[in-house]
Z-matrix of the N, CA and C atoms (Angstrom, degrees):
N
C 1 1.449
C 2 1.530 1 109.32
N 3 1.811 2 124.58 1 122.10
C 4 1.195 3 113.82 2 168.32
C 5 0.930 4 128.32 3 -54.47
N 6 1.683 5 141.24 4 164.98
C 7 1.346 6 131.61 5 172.20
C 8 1.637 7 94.05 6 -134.49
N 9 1.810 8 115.71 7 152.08
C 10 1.076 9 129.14 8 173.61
C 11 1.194 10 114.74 9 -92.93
N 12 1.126 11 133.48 10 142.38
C 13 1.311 12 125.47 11 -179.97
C 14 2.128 13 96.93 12 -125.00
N 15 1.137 14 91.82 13 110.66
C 16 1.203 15 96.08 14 -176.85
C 17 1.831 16 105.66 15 -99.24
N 18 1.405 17 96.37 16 136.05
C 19 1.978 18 95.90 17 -172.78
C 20 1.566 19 92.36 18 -86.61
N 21 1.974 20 92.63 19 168.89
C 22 1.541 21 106.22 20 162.75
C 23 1.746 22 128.83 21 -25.63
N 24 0.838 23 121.11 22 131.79
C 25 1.255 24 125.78 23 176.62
C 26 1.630 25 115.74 24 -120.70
N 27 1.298 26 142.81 25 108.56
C 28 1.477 27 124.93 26 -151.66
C 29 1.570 28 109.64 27 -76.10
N 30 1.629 29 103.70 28 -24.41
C 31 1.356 30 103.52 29 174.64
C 32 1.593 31 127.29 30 -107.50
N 33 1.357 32 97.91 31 -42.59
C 34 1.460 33 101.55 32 178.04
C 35 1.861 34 120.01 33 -76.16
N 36 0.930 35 108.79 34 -18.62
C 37 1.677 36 121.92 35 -149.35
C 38 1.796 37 112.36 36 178.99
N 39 1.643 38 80.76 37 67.21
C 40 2.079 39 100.08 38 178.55
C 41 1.720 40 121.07 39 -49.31
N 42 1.719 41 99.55 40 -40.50
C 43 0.737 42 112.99 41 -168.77
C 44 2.005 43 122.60 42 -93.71
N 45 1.309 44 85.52 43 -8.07
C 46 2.054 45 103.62 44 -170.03
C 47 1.423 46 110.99 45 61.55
N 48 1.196 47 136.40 46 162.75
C 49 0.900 48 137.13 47 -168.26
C 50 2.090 49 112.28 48 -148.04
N 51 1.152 50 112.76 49 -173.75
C 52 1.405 51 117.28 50 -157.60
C 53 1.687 52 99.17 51 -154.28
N 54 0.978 53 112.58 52 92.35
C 55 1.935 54 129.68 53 -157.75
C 56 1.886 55 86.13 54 -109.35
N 57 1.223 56 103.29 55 144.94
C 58 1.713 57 123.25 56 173.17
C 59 1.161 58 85.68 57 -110.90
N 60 2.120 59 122.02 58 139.60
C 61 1.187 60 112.14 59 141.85
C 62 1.338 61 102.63 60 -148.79
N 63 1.586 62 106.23 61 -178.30
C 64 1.576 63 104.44 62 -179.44
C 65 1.752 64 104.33 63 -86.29
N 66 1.347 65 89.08 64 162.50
C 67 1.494 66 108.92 65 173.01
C 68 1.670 67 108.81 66 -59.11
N 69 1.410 68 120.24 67 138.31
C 70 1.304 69 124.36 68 174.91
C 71 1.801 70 106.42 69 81.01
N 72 1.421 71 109.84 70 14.66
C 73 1.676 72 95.53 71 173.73
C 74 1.687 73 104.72 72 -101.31
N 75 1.061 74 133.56 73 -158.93
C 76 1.710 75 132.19 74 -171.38
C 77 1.497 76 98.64 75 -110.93
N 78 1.312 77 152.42 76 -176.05
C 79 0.713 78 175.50 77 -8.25
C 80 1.741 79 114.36 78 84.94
N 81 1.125 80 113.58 79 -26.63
C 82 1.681 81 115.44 80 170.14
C 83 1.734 82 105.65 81 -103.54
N 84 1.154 83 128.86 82 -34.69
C 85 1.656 84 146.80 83 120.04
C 86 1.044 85 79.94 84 31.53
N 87 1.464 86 87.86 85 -100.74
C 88 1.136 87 131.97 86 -147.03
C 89 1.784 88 116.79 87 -52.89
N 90 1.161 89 99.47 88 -54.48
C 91 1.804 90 106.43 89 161.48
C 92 1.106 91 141.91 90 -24.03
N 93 1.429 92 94.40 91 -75.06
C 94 1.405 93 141.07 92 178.95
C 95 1.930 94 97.01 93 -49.65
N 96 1.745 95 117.30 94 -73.59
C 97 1.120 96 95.53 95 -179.29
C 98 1.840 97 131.90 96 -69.88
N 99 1.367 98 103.01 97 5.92
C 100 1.796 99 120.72 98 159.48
C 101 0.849 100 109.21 99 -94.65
N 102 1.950 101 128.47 100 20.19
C 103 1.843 102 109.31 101 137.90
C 104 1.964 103 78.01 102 80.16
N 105 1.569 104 142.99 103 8.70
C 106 1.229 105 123.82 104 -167.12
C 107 1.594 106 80.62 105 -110.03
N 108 1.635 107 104.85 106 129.89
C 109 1.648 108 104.17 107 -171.26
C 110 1.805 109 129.53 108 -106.13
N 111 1.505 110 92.53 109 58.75
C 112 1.370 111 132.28 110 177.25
C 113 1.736 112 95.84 111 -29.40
N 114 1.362 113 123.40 112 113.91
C 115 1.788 114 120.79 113 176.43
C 116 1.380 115 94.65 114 -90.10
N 117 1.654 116 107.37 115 130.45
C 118 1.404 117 140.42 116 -172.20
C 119 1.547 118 116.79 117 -137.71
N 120 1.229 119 102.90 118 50.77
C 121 1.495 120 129.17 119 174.86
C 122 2.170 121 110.37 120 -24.19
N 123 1.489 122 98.42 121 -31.54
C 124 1.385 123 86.84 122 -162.08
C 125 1.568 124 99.82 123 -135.40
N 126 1.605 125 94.33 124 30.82
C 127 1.625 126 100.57 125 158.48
C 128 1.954 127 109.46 126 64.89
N 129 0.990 128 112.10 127 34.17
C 130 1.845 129 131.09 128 178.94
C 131 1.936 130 99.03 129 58.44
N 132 1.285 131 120.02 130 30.08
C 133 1.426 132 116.55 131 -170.11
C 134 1.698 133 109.26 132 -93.58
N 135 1.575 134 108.78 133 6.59
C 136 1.113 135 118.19 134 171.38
C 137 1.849 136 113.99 135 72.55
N 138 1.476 137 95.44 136 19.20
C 139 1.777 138 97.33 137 176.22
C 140 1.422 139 132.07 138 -116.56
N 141 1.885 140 94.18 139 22.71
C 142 1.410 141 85.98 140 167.63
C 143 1.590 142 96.95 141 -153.22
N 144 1.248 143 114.36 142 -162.44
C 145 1.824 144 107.59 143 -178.06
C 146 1.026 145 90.04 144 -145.09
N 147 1.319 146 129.66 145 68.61
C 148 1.706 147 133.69 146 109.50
C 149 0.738 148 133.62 147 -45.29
N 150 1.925 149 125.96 148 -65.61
C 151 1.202 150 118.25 149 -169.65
C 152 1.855 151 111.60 150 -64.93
N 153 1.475 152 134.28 151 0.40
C 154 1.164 153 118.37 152 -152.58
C 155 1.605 154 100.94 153 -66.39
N 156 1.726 155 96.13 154 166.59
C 157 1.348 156 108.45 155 -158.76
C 158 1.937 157 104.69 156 -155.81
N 159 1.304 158 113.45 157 119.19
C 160 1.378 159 107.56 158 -177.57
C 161 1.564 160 103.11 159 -72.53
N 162 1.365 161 104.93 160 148.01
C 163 1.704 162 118.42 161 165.88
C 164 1.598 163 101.15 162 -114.26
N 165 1.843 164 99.68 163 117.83
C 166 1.480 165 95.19 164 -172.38
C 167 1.353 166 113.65 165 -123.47
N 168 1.664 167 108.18 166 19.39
C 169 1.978 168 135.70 167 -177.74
C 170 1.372 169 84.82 168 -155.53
N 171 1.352 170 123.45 169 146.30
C 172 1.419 171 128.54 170 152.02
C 173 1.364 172 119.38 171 104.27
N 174 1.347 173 106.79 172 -13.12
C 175 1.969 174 110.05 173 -154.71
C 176 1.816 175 102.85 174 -43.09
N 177 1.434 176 99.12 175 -43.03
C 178 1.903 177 97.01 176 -144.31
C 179 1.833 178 91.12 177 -86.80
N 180 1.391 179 118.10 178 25.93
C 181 2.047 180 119.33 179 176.95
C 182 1.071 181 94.79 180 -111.90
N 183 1.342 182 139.21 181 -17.13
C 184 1.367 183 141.23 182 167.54
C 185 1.291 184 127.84 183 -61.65
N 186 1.106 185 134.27 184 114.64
C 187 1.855 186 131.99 185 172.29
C 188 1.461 187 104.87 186 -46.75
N 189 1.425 188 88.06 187 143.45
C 190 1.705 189 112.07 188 -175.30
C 191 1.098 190 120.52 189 -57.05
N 192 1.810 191 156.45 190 159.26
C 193 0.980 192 125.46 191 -171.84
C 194 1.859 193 92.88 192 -124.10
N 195 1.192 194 95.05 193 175.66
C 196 1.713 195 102.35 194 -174.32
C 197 1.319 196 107.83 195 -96.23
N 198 1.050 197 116.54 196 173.41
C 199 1.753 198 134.22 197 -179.20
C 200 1.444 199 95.43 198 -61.48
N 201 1.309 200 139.92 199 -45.39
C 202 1.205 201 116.83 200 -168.39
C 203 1.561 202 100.25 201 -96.41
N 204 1.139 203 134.51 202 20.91
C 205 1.288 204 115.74 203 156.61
C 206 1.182 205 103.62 204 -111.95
N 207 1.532 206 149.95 205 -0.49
C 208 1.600 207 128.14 206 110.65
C 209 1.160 208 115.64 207 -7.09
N 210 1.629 209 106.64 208 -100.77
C 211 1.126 210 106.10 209 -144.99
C 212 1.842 211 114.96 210 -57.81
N 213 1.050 212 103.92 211 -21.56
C 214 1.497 213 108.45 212 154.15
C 215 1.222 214 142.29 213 -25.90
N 216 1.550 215 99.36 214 -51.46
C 217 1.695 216 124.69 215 -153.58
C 218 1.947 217 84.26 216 -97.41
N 219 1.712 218 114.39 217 -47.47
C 220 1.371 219 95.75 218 174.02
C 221 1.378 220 131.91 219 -23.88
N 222 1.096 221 108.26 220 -34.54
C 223 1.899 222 118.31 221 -166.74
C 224 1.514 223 105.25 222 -92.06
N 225 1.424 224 120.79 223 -10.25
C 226 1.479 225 126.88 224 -170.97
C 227 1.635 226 101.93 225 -76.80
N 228 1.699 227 98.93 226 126.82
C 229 1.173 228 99.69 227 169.81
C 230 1.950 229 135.32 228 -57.80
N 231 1.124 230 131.23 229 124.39
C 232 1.333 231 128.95 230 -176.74
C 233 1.760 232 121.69 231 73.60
N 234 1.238 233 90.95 232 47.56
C 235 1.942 234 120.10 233 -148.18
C 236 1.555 235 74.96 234 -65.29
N 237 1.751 236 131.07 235 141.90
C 238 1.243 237 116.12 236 145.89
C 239 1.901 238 97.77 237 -124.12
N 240 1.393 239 98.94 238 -155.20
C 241 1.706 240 99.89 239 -173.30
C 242 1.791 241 106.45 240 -72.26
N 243 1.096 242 118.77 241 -16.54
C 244 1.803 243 115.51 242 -179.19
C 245 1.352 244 95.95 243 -131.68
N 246 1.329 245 112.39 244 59.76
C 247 1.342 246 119.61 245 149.90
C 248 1.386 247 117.31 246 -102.07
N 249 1.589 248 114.48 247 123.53
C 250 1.507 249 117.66 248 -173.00
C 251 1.713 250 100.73 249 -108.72
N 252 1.381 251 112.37 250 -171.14
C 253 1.188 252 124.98 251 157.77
C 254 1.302 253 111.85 252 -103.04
N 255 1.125 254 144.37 253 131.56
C 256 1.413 255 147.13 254 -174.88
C 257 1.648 256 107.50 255 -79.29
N 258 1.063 257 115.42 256 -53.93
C 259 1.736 258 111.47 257 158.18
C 260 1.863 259 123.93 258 -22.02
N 261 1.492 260 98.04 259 -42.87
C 262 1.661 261 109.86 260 -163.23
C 263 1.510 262 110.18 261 -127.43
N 264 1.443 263 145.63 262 10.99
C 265 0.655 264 169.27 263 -161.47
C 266 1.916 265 119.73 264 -120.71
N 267 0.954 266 126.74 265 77.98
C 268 1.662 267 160.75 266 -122.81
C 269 1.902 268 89.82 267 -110.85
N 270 1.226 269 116.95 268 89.99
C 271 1.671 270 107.27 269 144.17
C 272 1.192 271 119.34 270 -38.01
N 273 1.353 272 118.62 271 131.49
C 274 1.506 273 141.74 272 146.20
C 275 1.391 274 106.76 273 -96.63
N 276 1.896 275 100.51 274 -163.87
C 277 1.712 276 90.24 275 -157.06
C 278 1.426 277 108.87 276 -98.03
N 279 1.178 278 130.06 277 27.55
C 280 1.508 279 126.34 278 142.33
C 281 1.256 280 148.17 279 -115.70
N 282 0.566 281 109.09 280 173.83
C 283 1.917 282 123.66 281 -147.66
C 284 1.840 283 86.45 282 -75.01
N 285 2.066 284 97.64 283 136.45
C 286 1.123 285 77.87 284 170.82
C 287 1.558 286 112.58 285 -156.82
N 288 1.169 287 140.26 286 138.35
C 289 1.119 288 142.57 287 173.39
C 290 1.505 289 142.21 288 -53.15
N 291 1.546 290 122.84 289 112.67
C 292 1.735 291 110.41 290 -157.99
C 293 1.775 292 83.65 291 -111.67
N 294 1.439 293 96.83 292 164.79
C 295 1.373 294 127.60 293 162.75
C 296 1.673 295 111.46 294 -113.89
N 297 1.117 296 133.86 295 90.24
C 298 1.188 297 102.60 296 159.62
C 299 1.395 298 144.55 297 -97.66
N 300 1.999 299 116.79 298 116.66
C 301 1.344 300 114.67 299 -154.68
C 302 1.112 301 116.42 300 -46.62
N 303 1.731 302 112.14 301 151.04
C 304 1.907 303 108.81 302 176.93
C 305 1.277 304 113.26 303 -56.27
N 306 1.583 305 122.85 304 -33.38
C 307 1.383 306 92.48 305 -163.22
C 308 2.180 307 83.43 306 -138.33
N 309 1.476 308 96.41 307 -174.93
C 310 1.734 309 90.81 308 179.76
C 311 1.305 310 89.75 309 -161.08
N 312 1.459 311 106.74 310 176.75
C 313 1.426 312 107.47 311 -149.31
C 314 1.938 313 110.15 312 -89.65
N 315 1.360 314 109.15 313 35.85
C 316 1.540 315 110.51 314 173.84
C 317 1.736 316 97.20 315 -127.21
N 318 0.997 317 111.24 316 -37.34
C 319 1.554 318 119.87 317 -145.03
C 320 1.466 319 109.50 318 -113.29
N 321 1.121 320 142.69 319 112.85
C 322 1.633 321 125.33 320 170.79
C 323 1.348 322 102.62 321 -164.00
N 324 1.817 323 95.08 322 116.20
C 325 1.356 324 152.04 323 -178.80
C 326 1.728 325 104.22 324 -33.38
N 327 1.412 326 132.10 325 129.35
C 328 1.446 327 106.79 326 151.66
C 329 1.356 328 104.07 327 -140.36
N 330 1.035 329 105.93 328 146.48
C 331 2.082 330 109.84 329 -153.51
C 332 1.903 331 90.85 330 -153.69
């Protein structure tokens, strides 16, 4: 069974966490039922770039993503080259490492 290893998060998830899941679930899935409170502005329908999420171990076990989750991810704040959407973005069978950015392009934190 893969496991996620999700890093520090300053707001959502201080501490990061280490999620088991099956092969073929999402990456926001996956979160979401670890209580990890991934913002999903458009309900996983792939129409906005909230959920995005860096992959910084693992990128190439992940399912491919489609043209519209491009042009999607364009609008995602702090976009780098293995930036996915966590909504659309499919575990395979290795283990893999998330970033999730501080802030995204609906929501930003001030503490």
């Amino acid at each position: 069974m893969p496991k996620i290893f999700f890093l520090p998060h300053k707001f959502i998830l201080p501490k990061g966490a280490i999620c088991e899941c099956k092969k073929g679930e999402t990456i926001l899935n996956v979160a979401l039922l670890n209580n990890i409170k991934i913002e999903h502005a458009c309900e996983k329908s792939c129409a906005c770039s909230t959920c995005h999420c860096i992959i910084r171990k693992g990128f190439l076990s992940l399912s491919g993503w489609s043209e519209q989750e491009e042009d999607v991810l364009d609008k995602a704040w702090g976009l780098e080259s293995t930036s996915r959407l966590s909504c659309q973005a499919i575990v395979g069978d290795i283990d893999i490492e998330v970033e999730i950015p501080l802030y995204n392009t609906n929501h930003i934190t001030e503490n």
